[in-house]
C-alpha positions in Angstrom: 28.6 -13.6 -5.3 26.2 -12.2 -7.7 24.5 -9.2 -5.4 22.7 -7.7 -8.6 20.7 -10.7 -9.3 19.9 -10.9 -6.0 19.1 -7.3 -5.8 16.8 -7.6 -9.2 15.1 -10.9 -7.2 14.6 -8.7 -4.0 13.1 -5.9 -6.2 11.0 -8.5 -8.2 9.9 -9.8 -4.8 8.8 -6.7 -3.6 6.6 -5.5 -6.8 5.2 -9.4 -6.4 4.2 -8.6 -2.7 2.8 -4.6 -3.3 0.6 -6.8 -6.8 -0.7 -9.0 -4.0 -1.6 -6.8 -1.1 -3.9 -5.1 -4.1 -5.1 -8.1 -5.4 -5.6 -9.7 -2.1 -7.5 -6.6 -1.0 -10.0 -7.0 -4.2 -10.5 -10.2 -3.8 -11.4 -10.0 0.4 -14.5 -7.5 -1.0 -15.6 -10.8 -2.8 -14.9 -13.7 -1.1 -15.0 -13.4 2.6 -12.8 -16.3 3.2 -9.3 -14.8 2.4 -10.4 -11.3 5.2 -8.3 -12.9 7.8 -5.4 -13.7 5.5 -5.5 -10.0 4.1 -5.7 -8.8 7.7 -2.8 -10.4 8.8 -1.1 -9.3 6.1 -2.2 -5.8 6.0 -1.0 -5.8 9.9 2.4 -7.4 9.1 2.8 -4.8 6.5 2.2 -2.2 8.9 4.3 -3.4 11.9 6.9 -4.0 9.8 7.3 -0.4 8.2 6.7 1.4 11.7 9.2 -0.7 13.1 12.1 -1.0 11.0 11.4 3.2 9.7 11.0 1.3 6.0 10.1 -1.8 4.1 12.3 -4.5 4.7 12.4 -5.5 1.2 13.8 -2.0 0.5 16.5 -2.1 3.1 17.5 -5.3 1.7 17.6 -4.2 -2.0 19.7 -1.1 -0.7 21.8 -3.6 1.0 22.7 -5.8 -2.1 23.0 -2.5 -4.8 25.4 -1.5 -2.3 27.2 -4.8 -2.5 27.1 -4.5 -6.0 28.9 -1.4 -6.5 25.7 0.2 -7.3 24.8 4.0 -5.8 20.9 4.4 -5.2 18.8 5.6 -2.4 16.2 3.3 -2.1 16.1 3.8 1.6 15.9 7.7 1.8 13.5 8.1 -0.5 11.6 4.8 -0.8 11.0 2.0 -3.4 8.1 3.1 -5.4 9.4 6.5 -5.5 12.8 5.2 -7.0 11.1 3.0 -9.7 8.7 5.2 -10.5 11.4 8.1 -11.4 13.3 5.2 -12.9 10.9 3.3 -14.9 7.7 5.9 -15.3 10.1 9.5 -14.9 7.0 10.5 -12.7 8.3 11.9 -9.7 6.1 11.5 -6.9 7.2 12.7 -2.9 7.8 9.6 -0.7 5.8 11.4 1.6 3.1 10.8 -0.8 3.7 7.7 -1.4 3.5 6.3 2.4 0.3 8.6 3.2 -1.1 7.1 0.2 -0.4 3.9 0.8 -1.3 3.5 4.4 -4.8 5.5 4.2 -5.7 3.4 1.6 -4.4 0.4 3.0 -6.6 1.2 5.8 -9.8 2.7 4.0 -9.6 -0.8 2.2 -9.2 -2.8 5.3 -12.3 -1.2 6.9 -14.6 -1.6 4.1 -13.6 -5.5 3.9 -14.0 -6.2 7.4 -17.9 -7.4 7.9 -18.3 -5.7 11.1 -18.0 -2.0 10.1 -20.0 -2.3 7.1 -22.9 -0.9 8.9 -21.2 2.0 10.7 -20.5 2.9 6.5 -23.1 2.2 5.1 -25.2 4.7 7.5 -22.8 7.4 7.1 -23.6 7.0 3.2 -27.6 7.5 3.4 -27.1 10.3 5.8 -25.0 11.9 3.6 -27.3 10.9 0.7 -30.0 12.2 2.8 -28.4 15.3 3.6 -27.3 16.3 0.2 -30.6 15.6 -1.0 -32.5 17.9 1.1 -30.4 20.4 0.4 -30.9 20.4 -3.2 -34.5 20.7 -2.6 -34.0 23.7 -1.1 -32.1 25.1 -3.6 -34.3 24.1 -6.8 
């Protein structure tokens, strides 16, 4: 069995996935029609790292390398991490990484969701507000 070209498809899989999660987010500010399929994606997303501790696409790619003969950590310290040392030599903390990823994720998932538009648009003017009264006093 051929576990690098599966490994190379998981991998390919998994860059497809993170390109459509962005995408999908940038396109629910637009058309309000695909909200519900970036929520439940979003959600899965999130379930499924809390629960299994990673990605599962990661945890399978380690899987197959190590089929393959191959030695890499995808696991311990993540799969953008990994191909961004790899491909980029940027070394970025996994840590990093998953904060990143889920408080954007979430910031994103807030500001698409119709119902909490209000509550941040309201924060905005008062902090417009605020700042601007401030510079007043100061010119």
């Amino acid at each position: 069995m051929n576990y690098d070209l599966f490994a190379d498809a998981t991998a390919t899989t998994h860059i497809a996935a993170i390109l459509a999660v962005i995408f999908g987010l940038l396109m629910s500010f637009r058309y309000k029609r695909f909200r519900p399929w970036e929520a439940g994606l979003l959600l899965s997303v999130f379930v499924l790292w809390s629960y299994y501790g990673n990605c599962p696409l990661t945890i399978l790619e380690q899987y197959l390398r190590e089929k393959a003969g191959q030695s890499v950590n995808l696991t311990s310290i993540g799969f953008t991490t990994y191909y961004l040392e790899k491909l980029f030599d940027l070394n970025v903390s996994s840590r990093i990484v998953q904060n990143s990823t889920f408080f954007s994720g979430a910031m994103f998932f807030g500001a698409s969701i119709e119902w909490f538009k209000p509550f941040f648009h309201y924060e905005v003017f008062k902090i417009r507000k605020t700042l601007r009264k401030s510079l007043k006093k100061f010119a």
